[in-house]
N, C-alpha and C positions, 0 to 999 in steps of 0.2 A: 488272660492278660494279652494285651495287644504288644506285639514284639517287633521291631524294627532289627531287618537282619540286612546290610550291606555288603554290597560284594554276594549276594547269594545267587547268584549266575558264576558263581567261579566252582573250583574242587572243591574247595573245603565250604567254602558256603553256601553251596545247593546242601551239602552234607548236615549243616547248623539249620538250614532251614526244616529240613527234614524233622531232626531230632526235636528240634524244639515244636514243631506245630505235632507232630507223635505225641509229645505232653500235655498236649491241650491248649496250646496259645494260639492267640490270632495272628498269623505271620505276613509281616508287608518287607518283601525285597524291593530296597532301593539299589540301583546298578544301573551305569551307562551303556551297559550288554544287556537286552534278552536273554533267558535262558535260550540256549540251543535249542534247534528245532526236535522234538520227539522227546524234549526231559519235560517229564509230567511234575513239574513242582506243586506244593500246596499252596496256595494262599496268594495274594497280590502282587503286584509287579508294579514299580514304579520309577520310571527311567530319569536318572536324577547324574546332575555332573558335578560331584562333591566337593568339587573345586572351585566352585561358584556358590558364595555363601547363602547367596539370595534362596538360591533353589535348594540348600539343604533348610534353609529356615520355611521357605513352603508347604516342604515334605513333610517335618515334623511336628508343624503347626497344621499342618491334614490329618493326619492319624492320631497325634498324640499318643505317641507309645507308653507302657508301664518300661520297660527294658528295652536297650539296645545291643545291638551284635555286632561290631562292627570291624568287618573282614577285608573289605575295598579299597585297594592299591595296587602297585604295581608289582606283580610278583613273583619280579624276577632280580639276582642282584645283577644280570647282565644282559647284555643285547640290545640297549639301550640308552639315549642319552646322558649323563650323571646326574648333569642342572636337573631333566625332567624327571627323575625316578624321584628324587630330593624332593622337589617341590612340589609333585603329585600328592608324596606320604603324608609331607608333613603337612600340608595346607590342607588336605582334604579331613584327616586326622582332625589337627582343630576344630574345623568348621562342625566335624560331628560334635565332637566331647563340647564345643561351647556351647552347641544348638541345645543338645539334650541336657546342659547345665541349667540354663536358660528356660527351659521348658519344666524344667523339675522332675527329671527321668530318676527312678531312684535308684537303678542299677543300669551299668556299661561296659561292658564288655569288649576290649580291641584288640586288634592283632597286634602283637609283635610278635618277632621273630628270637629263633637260635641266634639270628647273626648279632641279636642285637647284645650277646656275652663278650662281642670281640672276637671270638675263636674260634669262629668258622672264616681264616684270613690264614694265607699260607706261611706255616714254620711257629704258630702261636698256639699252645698247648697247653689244656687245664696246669693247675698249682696244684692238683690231687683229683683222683677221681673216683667215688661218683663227687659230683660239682654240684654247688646249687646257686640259687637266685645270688647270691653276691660275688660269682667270680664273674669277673666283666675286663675287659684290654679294651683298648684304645681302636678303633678300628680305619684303614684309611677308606673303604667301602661305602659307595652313597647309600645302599639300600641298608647295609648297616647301622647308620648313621641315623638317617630316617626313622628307622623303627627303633631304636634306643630316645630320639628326640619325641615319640610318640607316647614314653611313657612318663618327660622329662614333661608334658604337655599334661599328661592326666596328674602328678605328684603336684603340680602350679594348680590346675582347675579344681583339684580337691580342696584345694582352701578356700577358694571361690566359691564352691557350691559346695559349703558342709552334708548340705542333703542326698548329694550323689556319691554313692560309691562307685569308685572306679576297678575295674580288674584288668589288668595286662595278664594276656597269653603269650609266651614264649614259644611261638608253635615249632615244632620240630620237621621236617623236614616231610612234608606230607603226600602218602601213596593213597590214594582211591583203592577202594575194592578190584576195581579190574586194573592196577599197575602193577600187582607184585609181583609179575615178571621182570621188573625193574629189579627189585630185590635179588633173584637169581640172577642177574646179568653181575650185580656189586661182587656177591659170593664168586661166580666164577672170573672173578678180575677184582679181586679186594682192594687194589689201588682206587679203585673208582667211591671205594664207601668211606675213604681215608677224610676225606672234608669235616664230619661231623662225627668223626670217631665210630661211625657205622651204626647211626642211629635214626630212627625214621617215628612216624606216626600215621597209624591207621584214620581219613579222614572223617569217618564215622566218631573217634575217640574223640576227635577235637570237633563233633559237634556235642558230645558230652558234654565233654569241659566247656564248651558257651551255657549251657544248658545248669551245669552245676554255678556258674559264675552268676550267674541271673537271675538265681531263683537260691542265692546265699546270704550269707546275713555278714559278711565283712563290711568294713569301712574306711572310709579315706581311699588312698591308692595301693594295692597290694600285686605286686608281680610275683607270677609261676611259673615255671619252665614245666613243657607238657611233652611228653615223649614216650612211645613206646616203651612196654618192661623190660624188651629184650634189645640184643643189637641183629642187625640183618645180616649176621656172618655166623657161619657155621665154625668155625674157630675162636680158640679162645681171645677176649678182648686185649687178656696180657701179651699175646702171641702177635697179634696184631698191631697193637699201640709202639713194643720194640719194634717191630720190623720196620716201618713208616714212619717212625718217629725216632731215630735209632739212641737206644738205653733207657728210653722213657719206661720209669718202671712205678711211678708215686703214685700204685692204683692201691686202695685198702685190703689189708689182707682176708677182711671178710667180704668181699666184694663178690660176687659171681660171675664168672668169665664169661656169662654170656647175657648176665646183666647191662643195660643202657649205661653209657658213662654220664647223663644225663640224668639229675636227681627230680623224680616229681612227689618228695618226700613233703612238702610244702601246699601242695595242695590237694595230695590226699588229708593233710589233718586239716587244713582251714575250709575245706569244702567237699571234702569227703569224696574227692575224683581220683580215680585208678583207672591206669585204661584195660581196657575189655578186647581186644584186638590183636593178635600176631599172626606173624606167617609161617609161625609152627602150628598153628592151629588150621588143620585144613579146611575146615570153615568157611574161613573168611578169602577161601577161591584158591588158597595153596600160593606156591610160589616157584 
């Protein structure tokens, strides 16, 4: 199957590109980036400004993909314009999900994000945890914002395009193979891991989860939150959630303290994804 992966010049989507051409697909990266100079990717490059509708309808009426991947935005919630972080997601967004509506793509695959639960925004803290796909706040954050309206774009185009299934990823907060030093800097200054309750994902794992999204049998619009099994702290999660959160204590009492506070209960049963990735496993470069 011919695979359109977006944004695969980025971390996590040279990582999708990876995964998925490994399984035997034809993979075409559309991105207004080249991969960097010395990354050996598989499969074609197609420099594309997804925010220009003309040239995603070019691109996908060139290839004609069976499935798309689509990872390409901005992705960062700071350091940047608002207006533009906004209207990069969300118009770029569209222009894929309607192209490959339109083209009769029968699986799609897009990023959203943690942020888009509300609760990676300072002082706003799960109703219980582990959490799943329906705890969501209000959030005042454009990239926030963005990626929640991204899937608010895919639940509208699924009635649109009965034939296309949609899949939103909730990606977690994503280390490459060679950042997990990142990881040990969180542990030695736990404050820093405090944003997202100290939870991360292997970007190998989230070219899985494109991988399991695309080659699944769901329908309509379905969102999963995708995260790491573990948390990136050597201390317990209850130990940590009171100290930084101070009495916050509504974690289940069969919970594992070193379990994600991030439930991916959801799309282990509907697609049969678990990730395969931690930084207790020395493996995967240590931390």
């Amino acid at each position: 199957m011919r695979v359109i992966v977006t944004g695969g010049s980025g971390k996590a989507g040279r990582e999708v590109v990876r995964v998925v051409a490994a399984a035997g697909h034809e993979v075409v990266n559309l991105d207004f980036a080249r991969p960097a100079h010395g990354l050996d990717l598989p499969g074609e490059f197609c420099r594309v400004d997804l925010t220009d509708a003309g040239e995603v309808y070019d691109a996908f009426f060139q290839f004609r993909p069976g499935a798309v991947c689509h990872l390409a935005a901005n992705p960062s919630p700071s350091g940047q314009s608002r207006l533009d972080v906004f209207s990069n997601n969300v118009s770029s967004t569209y222009n894929v999900l309607q192209a490959a509506g339109d083209l009769g793509v029968s699986r799609v695959a897009y990023a959203s994000s943690e942020m888009a639960t509300g609760l990676i925004h300072e002082g706003v803290v799960p109703t219980r945890i582990p959490f799943d796909e329906s705890e969501r706040h209000p959030s005042p954050n454009a990239y926030a914002l963005s990626k929640y309206l991204g899937e608010v774009i895919a639940e509208s185009l699924a009635v649109r395009y009965p034939g296309t299934a949609f899949i939103g990823l909730r990606i977690n907060n994503v280390i490459a193979p060679d950042e997990y030093h990142v990881l040990r800097a969180r542990r030695d200054d736990p404050a820093t891991g405090a944003f997202n309750f100290w939870s991360y994902i292997d970007a190998r794992d989230v070219g899985g989860a494109y991988l399991a999204a695309i080659t699944g049998t769901t329908t309509g619009n379905e969102v999963f939150l995708i995260a790491a099994a573990d948390t990136s702290a050597d201390r317990p999660l209850s130990e940590l959630m009171a100290a930084h959160y101070p009495g916050y204590d509504r974690i289940d009492p069969g919970h594992d303290d070193f379990a994600s506070a991030f439930s991916s209960a959801k799309i282990a049963r509907l697609l049969d994804w678990t990730p395969q990735y931690s930084w207790r496993d020395q493996s995967t470069g240590g931390a």
